[in-house]
ChimeraX commands (.cxc) that place a marker at each C-alpha (Angstrom):
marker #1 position 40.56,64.13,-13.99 radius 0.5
marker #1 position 39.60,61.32,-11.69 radius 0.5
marker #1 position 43.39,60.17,-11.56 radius 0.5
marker #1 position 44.39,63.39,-10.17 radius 0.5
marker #1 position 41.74,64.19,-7.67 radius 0.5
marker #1 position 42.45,60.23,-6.33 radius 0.5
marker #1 position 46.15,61.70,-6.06 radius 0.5
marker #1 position 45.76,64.97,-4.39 radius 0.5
marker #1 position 43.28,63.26,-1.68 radius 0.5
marker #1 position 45.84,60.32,-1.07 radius 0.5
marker #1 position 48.62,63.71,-0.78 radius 0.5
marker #1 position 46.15,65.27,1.49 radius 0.5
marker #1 position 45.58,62.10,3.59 radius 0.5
marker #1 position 48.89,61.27,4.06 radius 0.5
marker #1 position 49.72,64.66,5.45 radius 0.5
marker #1 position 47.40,64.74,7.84 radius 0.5
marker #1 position 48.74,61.14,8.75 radius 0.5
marker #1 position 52.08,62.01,9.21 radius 0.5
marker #1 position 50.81,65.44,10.98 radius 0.5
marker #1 position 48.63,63.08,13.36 radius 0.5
marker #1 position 51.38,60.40,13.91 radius 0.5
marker #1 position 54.80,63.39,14.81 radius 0.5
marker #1 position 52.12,65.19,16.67 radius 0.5
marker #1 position 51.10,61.60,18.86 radius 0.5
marker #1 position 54.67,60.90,18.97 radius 0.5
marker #1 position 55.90,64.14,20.20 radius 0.5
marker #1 position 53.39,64.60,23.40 radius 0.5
marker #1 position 54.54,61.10,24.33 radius 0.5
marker #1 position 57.99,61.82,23.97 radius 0.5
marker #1 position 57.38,65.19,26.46 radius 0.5
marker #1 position 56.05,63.12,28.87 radius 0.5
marker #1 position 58.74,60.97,29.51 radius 0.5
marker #1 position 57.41,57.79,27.38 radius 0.5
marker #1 position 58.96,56.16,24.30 radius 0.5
marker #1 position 57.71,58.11,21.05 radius 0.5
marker #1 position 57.07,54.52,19.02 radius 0.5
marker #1 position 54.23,53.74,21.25 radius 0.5
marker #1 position 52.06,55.79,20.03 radius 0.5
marker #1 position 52.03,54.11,17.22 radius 0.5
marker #1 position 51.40,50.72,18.93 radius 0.5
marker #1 position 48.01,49.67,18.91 radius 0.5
marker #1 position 46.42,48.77,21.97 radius 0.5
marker #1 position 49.71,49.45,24.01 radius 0.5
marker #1 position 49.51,53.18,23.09 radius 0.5
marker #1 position 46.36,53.26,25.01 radius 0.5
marker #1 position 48.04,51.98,28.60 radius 0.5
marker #1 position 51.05,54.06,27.63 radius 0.5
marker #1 position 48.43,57.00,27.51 radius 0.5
marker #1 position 46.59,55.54,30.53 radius 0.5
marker #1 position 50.09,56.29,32.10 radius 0.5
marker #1 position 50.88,59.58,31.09 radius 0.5
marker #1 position 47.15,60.65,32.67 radius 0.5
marker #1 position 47.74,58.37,36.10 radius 0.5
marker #1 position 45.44,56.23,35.34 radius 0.5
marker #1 position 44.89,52.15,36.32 radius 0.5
marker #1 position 45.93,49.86,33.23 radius 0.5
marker #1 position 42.62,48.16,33.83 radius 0.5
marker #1 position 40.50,51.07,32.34 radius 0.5
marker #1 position 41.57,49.70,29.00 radius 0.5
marker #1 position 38.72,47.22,29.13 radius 0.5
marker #1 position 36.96,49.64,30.14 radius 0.5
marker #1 position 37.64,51.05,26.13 radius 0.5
marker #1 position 35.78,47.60,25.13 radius 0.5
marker #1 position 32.33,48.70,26.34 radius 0.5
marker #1 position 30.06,50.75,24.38 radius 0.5
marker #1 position 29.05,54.12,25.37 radius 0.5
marker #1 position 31.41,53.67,28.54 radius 0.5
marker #1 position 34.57,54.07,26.19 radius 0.5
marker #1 position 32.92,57.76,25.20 radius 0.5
marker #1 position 33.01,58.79,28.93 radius 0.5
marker #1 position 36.39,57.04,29.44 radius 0.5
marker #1 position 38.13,58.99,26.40 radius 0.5
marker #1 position 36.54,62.06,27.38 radius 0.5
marker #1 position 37.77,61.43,30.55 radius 0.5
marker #1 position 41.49,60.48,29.32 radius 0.5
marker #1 position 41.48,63.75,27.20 radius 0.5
marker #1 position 40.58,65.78,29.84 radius 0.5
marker #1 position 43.08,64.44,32.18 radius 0.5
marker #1 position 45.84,64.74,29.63 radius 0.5
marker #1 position 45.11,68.49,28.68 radius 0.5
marker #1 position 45.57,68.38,33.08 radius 0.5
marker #1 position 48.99,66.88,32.54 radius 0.5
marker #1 position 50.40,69.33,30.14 radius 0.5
marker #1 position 48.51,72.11,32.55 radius 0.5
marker #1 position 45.74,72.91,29.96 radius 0.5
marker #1 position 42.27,73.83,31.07 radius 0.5
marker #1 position 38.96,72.05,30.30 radius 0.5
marker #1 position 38.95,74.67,27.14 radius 0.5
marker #1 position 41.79,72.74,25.79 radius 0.5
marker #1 position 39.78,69.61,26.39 radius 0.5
marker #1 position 36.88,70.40,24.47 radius 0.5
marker #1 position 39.22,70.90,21.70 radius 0.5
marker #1 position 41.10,67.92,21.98 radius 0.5
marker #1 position 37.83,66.26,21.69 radius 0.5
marker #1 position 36.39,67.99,18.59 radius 0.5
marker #1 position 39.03,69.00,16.81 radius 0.5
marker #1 position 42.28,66.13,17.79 radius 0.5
marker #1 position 44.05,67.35,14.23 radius 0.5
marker #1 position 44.26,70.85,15.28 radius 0.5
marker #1 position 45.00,70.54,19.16 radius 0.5
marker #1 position 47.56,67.54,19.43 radius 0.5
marker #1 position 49.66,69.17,16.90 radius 0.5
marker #1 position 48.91,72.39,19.79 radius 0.5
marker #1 position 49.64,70.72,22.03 radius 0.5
marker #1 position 52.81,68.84,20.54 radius 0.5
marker #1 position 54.76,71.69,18.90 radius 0.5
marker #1 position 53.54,74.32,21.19 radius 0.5
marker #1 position 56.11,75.05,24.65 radius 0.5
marker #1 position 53.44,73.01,26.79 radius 0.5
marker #1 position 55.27,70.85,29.46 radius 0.5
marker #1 position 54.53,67.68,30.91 radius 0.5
marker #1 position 53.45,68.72,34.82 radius 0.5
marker #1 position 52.75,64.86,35.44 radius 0.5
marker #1 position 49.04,62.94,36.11 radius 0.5
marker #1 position 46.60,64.77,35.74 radius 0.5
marker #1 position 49.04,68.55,35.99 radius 0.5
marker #1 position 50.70,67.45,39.51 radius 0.5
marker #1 position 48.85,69.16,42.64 radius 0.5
marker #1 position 45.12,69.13,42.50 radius 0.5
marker #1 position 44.67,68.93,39.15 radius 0.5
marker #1 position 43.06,71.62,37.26 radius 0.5
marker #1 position 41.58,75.09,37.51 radius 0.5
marker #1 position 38.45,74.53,38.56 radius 0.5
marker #1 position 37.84,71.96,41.68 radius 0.5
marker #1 position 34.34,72.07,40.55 radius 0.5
marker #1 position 34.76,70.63,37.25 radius 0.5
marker #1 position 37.53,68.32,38.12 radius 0.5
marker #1 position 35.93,66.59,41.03 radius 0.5
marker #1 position 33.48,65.98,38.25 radius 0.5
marker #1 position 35.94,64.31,35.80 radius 0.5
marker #1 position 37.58,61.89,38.42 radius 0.5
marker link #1:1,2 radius 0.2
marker link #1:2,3 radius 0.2
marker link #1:3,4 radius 0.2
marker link #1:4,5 radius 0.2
marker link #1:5,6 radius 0.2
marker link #1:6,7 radius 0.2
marker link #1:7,8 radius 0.2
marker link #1:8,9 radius 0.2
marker link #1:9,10 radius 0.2
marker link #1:10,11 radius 0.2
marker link #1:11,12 radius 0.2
marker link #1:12,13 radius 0.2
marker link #1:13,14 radius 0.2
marker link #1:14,15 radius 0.2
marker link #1:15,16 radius 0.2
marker link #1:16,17 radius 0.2
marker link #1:17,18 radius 0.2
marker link #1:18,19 radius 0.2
marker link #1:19,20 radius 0.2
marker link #1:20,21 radius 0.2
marker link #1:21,22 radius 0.2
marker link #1:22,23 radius 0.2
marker link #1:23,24 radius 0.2
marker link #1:24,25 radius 0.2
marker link #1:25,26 radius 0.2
marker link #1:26,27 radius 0.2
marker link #1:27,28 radius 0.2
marker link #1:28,29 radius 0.2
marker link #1:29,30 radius 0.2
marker link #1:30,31 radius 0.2
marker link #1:31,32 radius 0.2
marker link #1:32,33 radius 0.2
marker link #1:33,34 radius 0.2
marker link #1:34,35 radius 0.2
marker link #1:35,36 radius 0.2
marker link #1:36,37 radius 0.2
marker link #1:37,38 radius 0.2
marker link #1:38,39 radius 0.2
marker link #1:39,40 radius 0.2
marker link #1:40,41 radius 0.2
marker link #1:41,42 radius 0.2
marker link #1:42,43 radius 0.2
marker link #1:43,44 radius 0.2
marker link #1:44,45 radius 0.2
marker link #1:45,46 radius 0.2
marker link #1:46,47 radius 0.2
marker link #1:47,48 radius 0.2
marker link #1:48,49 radius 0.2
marker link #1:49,50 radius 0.2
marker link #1:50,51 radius 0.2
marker link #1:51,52 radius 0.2
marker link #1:52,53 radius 0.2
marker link #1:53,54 radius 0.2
marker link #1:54,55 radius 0.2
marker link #1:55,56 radius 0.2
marker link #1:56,57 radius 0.2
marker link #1:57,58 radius 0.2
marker link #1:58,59 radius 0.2
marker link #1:59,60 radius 0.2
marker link #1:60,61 radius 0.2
marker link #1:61,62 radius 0.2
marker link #1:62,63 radius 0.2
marker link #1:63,64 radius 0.2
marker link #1:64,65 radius 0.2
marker link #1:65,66 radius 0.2
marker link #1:66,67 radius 0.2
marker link #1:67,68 radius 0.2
marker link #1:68,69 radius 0.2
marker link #1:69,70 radius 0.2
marker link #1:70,71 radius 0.2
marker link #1:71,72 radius 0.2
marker link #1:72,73 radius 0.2
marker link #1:73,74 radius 0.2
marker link #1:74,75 radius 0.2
marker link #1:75,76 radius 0.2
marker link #1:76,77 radius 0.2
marker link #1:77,78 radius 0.2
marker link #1:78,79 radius 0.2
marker link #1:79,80 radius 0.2
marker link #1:80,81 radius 0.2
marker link #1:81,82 radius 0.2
marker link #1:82,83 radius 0.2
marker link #1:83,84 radius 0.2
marker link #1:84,85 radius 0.2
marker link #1:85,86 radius 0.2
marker link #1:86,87 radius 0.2
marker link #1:87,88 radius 0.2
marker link #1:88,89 radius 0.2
marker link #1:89,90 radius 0.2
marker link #1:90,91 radius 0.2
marker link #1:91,92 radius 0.2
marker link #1:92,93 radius 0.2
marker link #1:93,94 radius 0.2
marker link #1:94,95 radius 0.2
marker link #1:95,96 radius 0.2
marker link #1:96,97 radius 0.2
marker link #1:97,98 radius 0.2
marker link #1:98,99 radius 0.2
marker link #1:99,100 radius 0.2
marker link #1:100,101 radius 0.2
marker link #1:101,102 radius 0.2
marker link #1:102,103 radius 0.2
marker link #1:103,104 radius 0.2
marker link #1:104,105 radius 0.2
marker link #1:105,106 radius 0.2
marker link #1:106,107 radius 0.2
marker link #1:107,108 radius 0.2
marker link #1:108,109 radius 0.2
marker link #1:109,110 radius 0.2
marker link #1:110,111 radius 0.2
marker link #1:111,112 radius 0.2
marker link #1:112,113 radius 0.2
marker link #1:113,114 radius 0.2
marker link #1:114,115 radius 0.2
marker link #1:115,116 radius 0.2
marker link #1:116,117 radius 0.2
marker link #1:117,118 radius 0.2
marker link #1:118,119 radius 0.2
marker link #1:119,120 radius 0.2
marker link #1:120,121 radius 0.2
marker link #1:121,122 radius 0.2
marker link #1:122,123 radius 0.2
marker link #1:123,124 radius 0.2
marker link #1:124,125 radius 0.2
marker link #1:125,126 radius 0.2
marker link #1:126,127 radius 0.2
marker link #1:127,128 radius 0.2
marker link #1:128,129 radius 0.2
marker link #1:129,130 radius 0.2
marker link #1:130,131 radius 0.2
view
């Protein structure tokens, strides 16, 4: 019994792995960057730190505690921006990454570049917030 619970987690686990890792791959392939990083640790980040328009440097930034909260946050919001997503999307991407990357992957979303081209996003409220 043991045995077989051990194998169908490992099954489950996996999928969501591979899920997670296509999913990564794909929103960096629609946004003009080499799928493989993604899976690069470390570089993935300033790839992603590209695909948002932000500086390289904010990786350190990643380093600090409690600052690297406010920077992802920040990072997912301006990437739900850049495939012209609203702060909705955000929240999700935030909570719940293994249901809205694969959204946002496989779905018809289309890279609009940094932070979704002019202005940024729907509300000039909320996004002069989140710069």
């Amino acid at each position: 019994m043991g045995v077989l619970l051990i194998v169908f987690l490992s099954i489950i686990y996996l999928s969501i792995l591979v899920l997670s890792i296509a999913s990564y791959w794909i929103v960096y392939a629609k946004a003009g960057k080499p799928g493989w990083a993604s899976i690069v640790p470390i570089y993935n980040i300033v790839v992603l730190l590209e695909i948002v328009g932000k500086p390289i440097w904010w990786i350190l930034l990643m380093f600090i505690p409690i600052v690297n909260i406010v920077i992802g946050i920040k990072i997912y919001h301006h990437l739900s921006l850049s495939f012209g997503k609203d702060v909705g999307f955000t929240v999700g991407l935030i909570l719940l990454p293994i249901i809205f990357f694969p959204i946002l992957a496989f779905s018809d979303a289309e890279y609009q570049g940094p932070t979704g081209g002019e202005g940024g996003g729907n509300s000039p409220e909320l996004d002069q917030n989140f710069r």
